[in-house]
Backbone as a ProteinNet text record, in pm:
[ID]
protein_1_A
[PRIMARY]
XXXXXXXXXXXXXXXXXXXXXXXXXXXXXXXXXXXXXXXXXXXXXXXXXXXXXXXXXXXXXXXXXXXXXXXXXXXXXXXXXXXXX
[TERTIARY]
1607.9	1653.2	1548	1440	1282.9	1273.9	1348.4	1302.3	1436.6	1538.8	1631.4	1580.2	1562.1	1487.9	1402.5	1278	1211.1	1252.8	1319.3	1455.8	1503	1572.2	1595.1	1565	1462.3	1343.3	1284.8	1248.2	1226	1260.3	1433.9	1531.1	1528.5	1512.5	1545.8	1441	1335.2	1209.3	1204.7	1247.2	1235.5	1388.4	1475.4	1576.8	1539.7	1457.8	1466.5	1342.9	1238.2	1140.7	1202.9	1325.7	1420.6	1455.4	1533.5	1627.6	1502.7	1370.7	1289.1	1224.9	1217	1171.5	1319	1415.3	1522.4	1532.4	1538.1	1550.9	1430.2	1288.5	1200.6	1211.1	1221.2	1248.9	1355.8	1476.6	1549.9	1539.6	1470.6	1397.7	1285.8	1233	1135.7	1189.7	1329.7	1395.6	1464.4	1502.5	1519.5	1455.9	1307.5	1221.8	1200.4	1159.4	1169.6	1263.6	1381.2	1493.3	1473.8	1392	1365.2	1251.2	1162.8	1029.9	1053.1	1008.8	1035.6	890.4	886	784.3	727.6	602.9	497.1	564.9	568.5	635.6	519.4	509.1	412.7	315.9	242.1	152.2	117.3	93.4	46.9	-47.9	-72.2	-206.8	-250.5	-375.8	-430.1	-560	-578.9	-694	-795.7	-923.5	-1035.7	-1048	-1109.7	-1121.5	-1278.5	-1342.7	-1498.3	-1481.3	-1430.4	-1450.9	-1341.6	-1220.6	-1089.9	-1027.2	-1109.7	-1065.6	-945.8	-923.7	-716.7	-769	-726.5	-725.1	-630.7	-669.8	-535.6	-576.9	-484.7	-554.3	-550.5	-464.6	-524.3	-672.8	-731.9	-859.8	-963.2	-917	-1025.6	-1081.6	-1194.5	-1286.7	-1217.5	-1177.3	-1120.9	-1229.5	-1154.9	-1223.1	-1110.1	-1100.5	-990.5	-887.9	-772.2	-690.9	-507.1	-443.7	-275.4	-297.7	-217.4	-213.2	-309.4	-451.5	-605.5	-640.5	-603.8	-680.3	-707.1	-827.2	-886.1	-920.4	-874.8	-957.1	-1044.6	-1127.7	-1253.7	-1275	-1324	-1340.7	-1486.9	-1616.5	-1668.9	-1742.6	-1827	-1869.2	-1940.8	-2035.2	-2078.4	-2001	-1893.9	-1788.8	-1752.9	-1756.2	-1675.1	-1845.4	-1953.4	-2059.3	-2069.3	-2028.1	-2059.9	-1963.2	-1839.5	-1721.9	-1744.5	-1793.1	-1843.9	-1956.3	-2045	-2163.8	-2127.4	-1993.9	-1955.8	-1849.2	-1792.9	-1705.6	-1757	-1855.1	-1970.4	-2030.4	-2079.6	-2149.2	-2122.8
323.7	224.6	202.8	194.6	162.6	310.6	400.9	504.2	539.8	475.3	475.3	395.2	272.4	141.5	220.8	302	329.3	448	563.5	617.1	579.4	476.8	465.8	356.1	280.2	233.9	357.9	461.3	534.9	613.7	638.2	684.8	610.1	483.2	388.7	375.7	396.7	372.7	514.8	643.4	782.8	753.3	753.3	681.2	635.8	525.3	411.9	499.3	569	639.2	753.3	856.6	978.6	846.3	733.2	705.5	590.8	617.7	488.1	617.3	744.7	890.4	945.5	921.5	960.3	870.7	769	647.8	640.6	665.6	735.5	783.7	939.4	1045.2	1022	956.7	936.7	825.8	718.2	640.9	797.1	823.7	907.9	1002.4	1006.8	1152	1087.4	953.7	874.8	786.1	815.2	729.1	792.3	921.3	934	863.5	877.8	770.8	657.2	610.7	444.9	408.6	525.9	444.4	317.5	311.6	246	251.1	296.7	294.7	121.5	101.5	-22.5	-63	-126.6	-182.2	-125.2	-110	-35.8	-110.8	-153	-217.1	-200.8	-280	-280.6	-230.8	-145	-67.2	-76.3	-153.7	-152.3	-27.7	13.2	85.7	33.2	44.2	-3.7	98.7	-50.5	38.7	46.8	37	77.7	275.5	282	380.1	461.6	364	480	449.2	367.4	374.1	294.6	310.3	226.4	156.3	3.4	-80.8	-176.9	-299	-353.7	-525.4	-578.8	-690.9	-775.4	-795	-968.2	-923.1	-814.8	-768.8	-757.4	-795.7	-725.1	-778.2	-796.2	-854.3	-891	-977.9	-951.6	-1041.4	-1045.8	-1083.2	-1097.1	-1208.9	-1240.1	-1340	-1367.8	-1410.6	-1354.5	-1379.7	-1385.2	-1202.2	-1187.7	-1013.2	-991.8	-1021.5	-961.2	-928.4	-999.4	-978.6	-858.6	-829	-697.2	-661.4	-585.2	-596.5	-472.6	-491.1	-389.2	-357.8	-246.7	-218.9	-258.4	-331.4	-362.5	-502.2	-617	-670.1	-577	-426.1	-406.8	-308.4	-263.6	-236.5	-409.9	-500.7	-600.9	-654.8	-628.2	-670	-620.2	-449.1	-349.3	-379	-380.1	-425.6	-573	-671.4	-781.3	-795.1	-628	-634.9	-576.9	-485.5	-399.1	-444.7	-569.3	-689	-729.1	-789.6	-883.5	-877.7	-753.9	-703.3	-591.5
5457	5359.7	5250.9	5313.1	5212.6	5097.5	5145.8	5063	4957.2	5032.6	4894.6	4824.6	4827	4732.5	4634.4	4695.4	4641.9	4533.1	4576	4481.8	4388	4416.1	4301.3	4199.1	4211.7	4118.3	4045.4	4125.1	4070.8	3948.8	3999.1	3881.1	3774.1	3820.5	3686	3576.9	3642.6	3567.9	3463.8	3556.1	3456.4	3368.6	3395.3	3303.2	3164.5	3234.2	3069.4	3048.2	3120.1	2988.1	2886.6	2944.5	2896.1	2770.8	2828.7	2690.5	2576.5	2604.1	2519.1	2389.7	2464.2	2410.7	2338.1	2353.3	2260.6	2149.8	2192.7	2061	1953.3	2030	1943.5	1820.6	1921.8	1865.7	1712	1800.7	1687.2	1539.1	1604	1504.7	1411.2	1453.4	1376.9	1292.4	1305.6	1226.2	1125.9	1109	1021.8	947.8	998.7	875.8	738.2	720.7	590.8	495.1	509.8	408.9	430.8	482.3	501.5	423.7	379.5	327.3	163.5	170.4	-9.9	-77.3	-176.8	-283.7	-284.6	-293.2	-361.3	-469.8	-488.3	-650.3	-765.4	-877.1	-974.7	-1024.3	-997.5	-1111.8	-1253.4	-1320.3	-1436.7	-1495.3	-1590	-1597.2	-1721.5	-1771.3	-1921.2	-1940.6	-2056.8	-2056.5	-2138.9	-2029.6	-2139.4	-2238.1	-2333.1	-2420.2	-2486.2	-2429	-2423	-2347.1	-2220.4	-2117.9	-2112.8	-2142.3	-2103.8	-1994.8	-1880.3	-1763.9	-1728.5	-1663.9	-1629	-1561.1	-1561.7	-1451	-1472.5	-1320.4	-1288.4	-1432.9	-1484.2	-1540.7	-1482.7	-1367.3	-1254	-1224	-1189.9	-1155.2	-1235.2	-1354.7	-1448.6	-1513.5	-1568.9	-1678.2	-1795.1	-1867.1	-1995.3	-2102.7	-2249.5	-2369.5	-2492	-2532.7	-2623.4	-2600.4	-2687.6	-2620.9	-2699.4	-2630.3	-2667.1	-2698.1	-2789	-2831.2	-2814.7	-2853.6	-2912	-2743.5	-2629.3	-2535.3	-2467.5	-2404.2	-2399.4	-2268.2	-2136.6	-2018	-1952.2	-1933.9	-1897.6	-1758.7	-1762.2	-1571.4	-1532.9	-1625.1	-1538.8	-1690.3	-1590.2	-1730.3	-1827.9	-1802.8	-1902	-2009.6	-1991.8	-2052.3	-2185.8	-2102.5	-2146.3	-2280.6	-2211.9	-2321.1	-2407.7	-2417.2	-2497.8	-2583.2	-2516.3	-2673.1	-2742.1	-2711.7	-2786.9	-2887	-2829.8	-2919.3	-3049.1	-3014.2	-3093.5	-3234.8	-3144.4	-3204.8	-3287.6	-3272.8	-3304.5	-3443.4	-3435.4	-3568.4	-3633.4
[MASK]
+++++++++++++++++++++++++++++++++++++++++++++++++++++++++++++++++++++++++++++++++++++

């Protein structure tokens, strides 16, 4: 009797591992069409360097249209000196 018990606990346990490895499997063959792209960020270019960056992140100088954003402060000093005089 103890060894049917043990039987079929047994079965059940390889069971649900066969069907936890199919559902897997099958989750995994359908993720590609599931991914979704980051939404895009916004990208200004300095204009001391060239370099692209984000403008919540960035150094800026100016304001309304005129405003200007830099990838680092000495980007942002160099165009003020350049402003300047």
């Amino acid at each position: 009797m103890l060894r049917l018990l043990l039987g079929l606990i047994l079965l059940y346990m390889v069971l649900r591992a066969v069907s936890r490895l199919l559902r897997g499997i099958a989750t995994g063959l359908d993720a590609p069409h599931q991914i979704k792209q980051p939404p895009a960020m916004p990208l200004v270019r300095d204009p001391v360097c060239g370099t692209f960056v984000v403008p919540a992140n960035a150094p800026s100088f100016g304001t309304g249209t005129q405003m200007r954003f830099f990838c680092s402060e000495n980007c942002r000093r160099i165009y003020q000196a350049k402003s300047a005089g």
